[in-house]
Every structure is written in structure tokens, then in C-alpha cells.
Biotite code that builds the C-alpha atoms (Angstrom):
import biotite.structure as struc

atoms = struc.array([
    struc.Atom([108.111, 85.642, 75.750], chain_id="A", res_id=1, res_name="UNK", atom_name="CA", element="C"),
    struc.Atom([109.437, 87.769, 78.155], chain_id="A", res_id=2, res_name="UNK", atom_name="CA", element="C"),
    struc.Atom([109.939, 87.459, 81.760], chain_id="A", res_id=3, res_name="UNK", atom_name="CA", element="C"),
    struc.Atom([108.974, 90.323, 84.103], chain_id="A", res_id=4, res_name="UNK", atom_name="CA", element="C"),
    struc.Atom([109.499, 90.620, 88.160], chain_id="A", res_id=5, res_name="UNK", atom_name="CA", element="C"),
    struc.Atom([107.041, 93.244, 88.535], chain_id="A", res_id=6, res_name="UNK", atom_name="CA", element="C"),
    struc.Atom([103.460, 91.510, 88.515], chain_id="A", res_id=7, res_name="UNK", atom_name="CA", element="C"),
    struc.Atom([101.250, 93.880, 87.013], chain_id="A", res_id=8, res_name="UNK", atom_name="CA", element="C"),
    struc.Atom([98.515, 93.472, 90.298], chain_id="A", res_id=9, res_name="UNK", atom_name="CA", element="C"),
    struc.Atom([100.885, 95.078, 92.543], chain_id="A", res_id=10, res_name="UNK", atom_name="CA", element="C"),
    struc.Atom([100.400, 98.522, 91.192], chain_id="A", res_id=11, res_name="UNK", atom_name="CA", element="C"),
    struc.Atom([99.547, 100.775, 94.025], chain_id="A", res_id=12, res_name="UNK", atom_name="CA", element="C"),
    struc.Atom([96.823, 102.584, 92.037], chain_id="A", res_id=13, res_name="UNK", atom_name="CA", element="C"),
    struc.Atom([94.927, 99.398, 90.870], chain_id="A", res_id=14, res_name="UNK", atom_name="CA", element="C"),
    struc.Atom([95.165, 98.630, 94.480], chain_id="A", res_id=15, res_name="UNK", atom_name="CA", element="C"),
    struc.Atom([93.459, 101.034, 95.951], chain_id="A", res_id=16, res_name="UNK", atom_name="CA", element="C"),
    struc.Atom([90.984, 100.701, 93.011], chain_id="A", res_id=17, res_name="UNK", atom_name="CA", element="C"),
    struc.Atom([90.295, 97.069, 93.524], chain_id="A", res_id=18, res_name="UNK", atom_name="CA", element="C"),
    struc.Atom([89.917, 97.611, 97.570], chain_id="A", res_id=19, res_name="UNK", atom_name="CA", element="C"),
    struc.Atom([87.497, 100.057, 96.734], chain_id="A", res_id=20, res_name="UNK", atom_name="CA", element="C"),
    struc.Atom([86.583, 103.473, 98.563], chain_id="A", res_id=21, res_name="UNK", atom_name="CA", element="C"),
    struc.Atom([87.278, 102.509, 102.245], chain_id="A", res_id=22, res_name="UNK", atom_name="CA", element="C"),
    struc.Atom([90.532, 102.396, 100.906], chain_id="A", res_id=23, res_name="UNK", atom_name="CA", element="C"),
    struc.Atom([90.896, 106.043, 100.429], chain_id="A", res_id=24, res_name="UNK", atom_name="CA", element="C"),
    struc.Atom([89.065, 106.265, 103.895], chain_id="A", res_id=25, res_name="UNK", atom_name="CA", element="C"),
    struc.Atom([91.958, 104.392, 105.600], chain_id="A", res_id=26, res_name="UNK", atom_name="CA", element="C"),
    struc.Atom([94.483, 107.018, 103.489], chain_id="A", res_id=27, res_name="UNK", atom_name="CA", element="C"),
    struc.Atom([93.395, 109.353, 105.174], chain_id="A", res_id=28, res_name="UNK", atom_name="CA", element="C"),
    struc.Atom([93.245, 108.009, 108.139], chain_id="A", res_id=29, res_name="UNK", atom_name="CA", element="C"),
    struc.Atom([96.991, 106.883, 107.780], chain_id="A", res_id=30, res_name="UNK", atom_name="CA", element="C"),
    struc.Atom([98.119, 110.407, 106.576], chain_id="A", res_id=31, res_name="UNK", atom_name="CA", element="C"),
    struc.Atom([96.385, 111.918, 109.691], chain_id="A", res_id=32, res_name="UNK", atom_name="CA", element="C"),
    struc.Atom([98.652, 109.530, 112.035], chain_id="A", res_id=33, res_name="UNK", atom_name="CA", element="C"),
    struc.Atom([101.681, 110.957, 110.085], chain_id="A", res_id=34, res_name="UNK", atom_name="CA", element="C"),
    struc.Atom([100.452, 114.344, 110.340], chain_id="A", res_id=35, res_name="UNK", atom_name="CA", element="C"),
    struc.Atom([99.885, 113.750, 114.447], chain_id="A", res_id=36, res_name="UNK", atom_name="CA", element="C"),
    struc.Atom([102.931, 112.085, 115.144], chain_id="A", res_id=37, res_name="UNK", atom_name="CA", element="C"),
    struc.Atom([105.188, 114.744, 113.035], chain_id="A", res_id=38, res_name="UNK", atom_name="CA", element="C"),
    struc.Atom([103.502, 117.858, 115.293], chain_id="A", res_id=39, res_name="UNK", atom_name="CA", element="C"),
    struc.Atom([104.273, 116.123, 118.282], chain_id="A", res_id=40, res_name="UNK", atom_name="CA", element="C"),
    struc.Atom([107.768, 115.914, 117.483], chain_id="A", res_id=41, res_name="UNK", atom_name="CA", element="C"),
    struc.Atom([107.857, 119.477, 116.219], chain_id="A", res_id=42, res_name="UNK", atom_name="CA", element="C"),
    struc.Atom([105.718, 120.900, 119.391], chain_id="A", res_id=43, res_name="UNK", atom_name="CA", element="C"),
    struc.Atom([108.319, 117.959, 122.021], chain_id="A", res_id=44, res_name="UNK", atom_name="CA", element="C"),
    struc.Atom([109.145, 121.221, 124.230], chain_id="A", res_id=45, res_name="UNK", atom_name="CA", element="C"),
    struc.Atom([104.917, 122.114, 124.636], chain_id="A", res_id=46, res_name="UNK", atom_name="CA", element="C"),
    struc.Atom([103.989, 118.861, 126.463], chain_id="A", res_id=47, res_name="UNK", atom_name="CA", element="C"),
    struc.Atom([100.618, 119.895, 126.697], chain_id="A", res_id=48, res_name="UNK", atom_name="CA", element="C"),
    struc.Atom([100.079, 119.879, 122.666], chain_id="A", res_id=49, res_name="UNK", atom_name="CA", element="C"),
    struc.Atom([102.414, 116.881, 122.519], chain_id="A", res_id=50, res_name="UNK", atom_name="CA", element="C"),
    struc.Atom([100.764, 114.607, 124.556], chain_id="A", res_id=51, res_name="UNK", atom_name="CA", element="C"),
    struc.Atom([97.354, 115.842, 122.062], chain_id="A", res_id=52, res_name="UNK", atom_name="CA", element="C"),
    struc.Atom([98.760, 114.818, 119.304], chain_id="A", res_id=53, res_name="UNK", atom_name="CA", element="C"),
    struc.Atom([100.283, 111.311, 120.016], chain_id="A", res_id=54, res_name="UNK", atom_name="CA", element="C"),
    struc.Atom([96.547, 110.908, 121.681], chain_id="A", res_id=55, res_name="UNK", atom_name="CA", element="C"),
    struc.Atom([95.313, 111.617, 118.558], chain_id="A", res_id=56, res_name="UNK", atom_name="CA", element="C"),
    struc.Atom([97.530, 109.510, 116.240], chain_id="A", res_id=57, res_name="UNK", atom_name="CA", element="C"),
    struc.Atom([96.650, 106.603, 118.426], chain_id="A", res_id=58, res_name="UNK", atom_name="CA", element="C"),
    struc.Atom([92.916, 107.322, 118.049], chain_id="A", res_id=59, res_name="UNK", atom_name="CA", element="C"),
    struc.Atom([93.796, 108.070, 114.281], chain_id="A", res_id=60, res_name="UNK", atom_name="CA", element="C"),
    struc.Atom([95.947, 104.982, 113.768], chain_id="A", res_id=61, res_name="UNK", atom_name="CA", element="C"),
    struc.Atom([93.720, 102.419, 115.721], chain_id="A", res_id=62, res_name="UNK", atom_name="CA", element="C"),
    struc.Atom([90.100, 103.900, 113.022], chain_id="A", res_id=63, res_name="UNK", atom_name="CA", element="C"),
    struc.Atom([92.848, 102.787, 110.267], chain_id="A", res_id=64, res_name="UNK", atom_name="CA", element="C"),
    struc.Atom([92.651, 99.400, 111.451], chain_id="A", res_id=65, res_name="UNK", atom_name="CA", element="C"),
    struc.Atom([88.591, 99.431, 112.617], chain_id="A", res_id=66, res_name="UNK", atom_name="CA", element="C"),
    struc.Atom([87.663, 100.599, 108.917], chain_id="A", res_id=67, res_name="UNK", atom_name="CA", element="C"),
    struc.Atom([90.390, 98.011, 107.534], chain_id="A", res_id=68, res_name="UNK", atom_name="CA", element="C"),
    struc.Atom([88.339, 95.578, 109.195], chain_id="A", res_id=69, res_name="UNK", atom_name="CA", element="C"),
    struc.Atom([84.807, 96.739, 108.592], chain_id="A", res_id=70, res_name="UNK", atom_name="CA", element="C"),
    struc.Atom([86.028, 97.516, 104.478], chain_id="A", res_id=71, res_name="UNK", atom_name="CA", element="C"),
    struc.Atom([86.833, 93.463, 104.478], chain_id="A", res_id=72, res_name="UNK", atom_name="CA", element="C"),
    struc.Atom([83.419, 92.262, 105.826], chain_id="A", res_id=73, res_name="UNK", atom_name="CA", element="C"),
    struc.Atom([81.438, 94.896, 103.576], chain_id="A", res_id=74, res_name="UNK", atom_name="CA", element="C"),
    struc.Atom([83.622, 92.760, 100.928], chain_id="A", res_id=75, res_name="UNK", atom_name="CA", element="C"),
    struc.Atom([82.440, 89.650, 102.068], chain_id="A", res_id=76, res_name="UNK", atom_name="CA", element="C"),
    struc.Atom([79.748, 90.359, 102.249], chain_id="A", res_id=77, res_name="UNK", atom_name="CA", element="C"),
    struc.Atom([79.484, 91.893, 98.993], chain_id="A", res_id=78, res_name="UNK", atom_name="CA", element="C"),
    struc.Atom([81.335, 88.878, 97.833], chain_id="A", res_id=79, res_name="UNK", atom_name="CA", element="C"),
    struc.Atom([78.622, 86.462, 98.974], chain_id="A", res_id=80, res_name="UNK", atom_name="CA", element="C"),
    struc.Atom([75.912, 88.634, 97.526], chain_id="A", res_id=81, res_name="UNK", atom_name="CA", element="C"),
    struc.Atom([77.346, 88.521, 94.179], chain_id="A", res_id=82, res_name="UNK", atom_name="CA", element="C"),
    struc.Atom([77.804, 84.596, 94.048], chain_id="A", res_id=83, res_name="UNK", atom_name="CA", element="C"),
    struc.Atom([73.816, 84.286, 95.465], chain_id="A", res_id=84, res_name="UNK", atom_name="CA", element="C"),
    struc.Atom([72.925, 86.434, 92.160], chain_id="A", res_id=85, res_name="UNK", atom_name="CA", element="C"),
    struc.Atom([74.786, 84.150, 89.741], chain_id="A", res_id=86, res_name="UNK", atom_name="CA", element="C"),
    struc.Atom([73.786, 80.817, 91.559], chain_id="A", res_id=87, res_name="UNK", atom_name="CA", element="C"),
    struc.Atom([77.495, 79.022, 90.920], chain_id="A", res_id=88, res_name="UNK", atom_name="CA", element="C"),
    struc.Atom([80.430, 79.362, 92.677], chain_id="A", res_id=89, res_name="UNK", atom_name="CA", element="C"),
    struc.Atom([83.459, 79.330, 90.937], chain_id="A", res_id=90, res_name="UNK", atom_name="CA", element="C"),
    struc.Atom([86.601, 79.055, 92.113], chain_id="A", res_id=91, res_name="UNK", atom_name="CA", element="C"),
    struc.Atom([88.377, 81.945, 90.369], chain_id="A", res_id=92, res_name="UNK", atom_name="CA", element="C"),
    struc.Atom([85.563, 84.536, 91.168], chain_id="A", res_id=93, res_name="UNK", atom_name="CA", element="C"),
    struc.Atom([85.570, 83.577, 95.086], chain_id="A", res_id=94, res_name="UNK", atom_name="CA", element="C"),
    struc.Atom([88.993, 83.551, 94.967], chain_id="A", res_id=95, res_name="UNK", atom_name="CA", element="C"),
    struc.Atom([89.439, 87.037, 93.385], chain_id="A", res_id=96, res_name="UNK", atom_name="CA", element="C"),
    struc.Atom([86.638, 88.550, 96.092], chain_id="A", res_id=97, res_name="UNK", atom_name="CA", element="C"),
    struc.Atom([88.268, 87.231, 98.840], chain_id="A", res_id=98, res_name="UNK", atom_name="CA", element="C"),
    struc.Atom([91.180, 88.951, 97.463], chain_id="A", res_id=99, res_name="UNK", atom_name="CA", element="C"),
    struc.Atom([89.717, 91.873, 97.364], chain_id="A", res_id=100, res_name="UNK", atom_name="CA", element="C"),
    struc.Atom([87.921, 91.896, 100.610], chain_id="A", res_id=101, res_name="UNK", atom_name="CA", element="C"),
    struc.Atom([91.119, 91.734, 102.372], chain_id="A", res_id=102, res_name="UNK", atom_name="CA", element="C"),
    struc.Atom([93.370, 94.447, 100.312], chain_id="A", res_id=103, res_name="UNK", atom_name="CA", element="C"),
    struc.Atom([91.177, 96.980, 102.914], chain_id="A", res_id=104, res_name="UNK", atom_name="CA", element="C"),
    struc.Atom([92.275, 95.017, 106.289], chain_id="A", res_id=105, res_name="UNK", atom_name="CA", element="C"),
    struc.Atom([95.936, 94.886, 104.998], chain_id="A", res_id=106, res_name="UNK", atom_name="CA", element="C"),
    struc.Atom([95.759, 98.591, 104.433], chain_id="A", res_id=107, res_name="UNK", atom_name="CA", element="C"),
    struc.Atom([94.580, 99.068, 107.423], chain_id="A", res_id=108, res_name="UNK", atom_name="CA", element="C"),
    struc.Atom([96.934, 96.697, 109.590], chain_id="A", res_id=109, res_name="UNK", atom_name="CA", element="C"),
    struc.Atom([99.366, 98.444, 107.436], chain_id="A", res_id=110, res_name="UNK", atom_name="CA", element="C"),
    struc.Atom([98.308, 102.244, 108.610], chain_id="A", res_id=111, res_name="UNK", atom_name="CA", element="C"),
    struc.Atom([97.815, 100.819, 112.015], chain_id="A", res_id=112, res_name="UNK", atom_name="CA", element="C"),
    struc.Atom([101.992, 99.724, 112.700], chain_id="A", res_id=113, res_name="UNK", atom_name="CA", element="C"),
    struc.Atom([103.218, 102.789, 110.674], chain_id="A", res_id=114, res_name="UNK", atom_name="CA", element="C"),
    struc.Atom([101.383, 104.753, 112.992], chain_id="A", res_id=115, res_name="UNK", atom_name="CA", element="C"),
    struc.Atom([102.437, 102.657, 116.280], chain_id="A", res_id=116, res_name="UNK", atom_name="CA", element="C"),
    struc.Atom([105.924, 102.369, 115.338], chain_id="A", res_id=117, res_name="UNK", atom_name="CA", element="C"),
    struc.Atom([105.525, 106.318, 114.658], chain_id="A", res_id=118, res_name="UNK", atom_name="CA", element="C"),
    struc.Atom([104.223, 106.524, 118.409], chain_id="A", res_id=119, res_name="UNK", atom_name="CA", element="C"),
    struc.Atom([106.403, 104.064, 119.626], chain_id="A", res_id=120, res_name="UNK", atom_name="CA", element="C"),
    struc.Atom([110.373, 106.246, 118.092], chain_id="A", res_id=121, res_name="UNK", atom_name="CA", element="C"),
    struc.Atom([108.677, 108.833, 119.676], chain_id="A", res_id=122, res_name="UNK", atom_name="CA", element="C"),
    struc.Atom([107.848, 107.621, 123.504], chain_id="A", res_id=123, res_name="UNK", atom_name="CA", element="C"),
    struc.Atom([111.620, 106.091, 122.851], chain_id="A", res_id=124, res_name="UNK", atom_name="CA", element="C"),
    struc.Atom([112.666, 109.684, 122.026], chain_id="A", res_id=125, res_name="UNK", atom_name="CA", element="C"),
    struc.Atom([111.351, 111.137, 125.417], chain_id="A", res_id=126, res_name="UNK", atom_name="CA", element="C"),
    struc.Atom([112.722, 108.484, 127.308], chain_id="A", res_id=127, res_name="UNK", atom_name="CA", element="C"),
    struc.Atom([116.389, 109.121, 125.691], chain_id="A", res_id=128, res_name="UNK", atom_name="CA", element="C"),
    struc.Atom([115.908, 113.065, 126.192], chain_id="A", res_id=129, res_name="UNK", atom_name="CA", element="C"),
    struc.Atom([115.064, 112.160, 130.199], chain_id="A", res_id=130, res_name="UNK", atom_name="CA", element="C"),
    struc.Atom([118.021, 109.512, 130.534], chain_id="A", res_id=131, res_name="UNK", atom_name="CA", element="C"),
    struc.Atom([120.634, 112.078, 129.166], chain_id="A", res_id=132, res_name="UNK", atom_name="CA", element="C"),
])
């Protein structure tokens, strides 16, 4: 038998499948933070549009993390639903809904620091540009 390093359950397509369609919610919300924070460094000499768009990838960053959040109770919840229907719990099938239910918050606390530390090299970049 061979030996493999790569579990199969870490393929990024499977997880976005198994988190379900808030997943793709919080994509989009993640690629919108990326999209803010690279026009605000492009448009650094308009402050005016600048300031916009680092408002915006907070706002943008921070709904990652709210519909991470909200995705993992509607999981939960969805969780606990399905185990009142079959009347047992087992251990494996709680265990692989809880798993599921929080593949959306990690996305989204994921999103959320990309986006902050995104915000964050840029604040750091004004800062340098004033000091020199």
C-alpha cells in the first residue's frame, strides 16, 4: 500500500463543495477586499478615492467573516435537523457536520486577515511615504 502526504479532503474544490454555497458567497466577498485594497494602492496619490476603497475593503473584509459565521450556524443547524430526522446520533455523522459547519467560518476568518493584513501593508505604506 502506498503512502501519500496529500489527504485527499484537502482539495480546494471539494472544499468549497462540502462548505456549501455561502462558501462561494464569502469568495466573493474575499476577492472584493483584494480588488479594494489593490485600487487603493493604484489610486495612493487621489486620497479621496483611496480612503473609499480601504473603507470599502474593511466593510468587504469584515461581511467575509459575518457570512463565515452565519454559513456555520445554518450548518448547525442543518446538522441538528438531519440527526432529529434519523433519530440516532452517531458519532461519525456529527462529527463530519460539525466539520462541515465550520469549513464556512474558517473561510471566512480566512478572507477576513487577508483582507486586514491587506489594509494593514497599506496604512504601513502611508506612514513610510510621510516619514521619508
Amino acid at each position: 500500500m502506498a503512502l501519500s502526504f496529500a489527504p485527499k479532503h484537502l482539495f480546494i474544490g471539494r472544499i468549497f463543495t462540502d462548505g456549501g454555497p455561502v462558501m462561494y458567497i464569502i469568495l466573493i466577498c474575499f476577492l472584493m477586499s483584494l480588488f479594494f485594497i489593490a485600487r487603493a494602492f493604484i489610486s495612493k496619490h487621489d486620497q479621496e478615492i483611496s480612503k473609499k476603497m480601504i473603507g470599502l475593503a474593511v466593510d468587504s473584509s469584515l461581511l467575509s467573516l459575518v457570512i463565515g459565521c452565519l454559513g456555520s450556524l445554518l450548518g448547525i443547524i442543518g446538522l441538528f435537523d438531519m440527526l432529529e430526522a434519523l433519530g440516532e446520533t452517531r458519532p461519525d455523522l456529527f462529527s463530519a457536520g460539525v466539520k462541515v459547519s465550520l469549513l464556512t467560518v474558517t473561510f471566512g476568518l480566512f478572507a477576513f486577515i487577508i483582507g486586514r493584513l491587506g489594509i494593514l501593508i497599506y496604512k504601513w505604506s502611508l506612514k513610510s511615504e510621510e516619514d521619508a
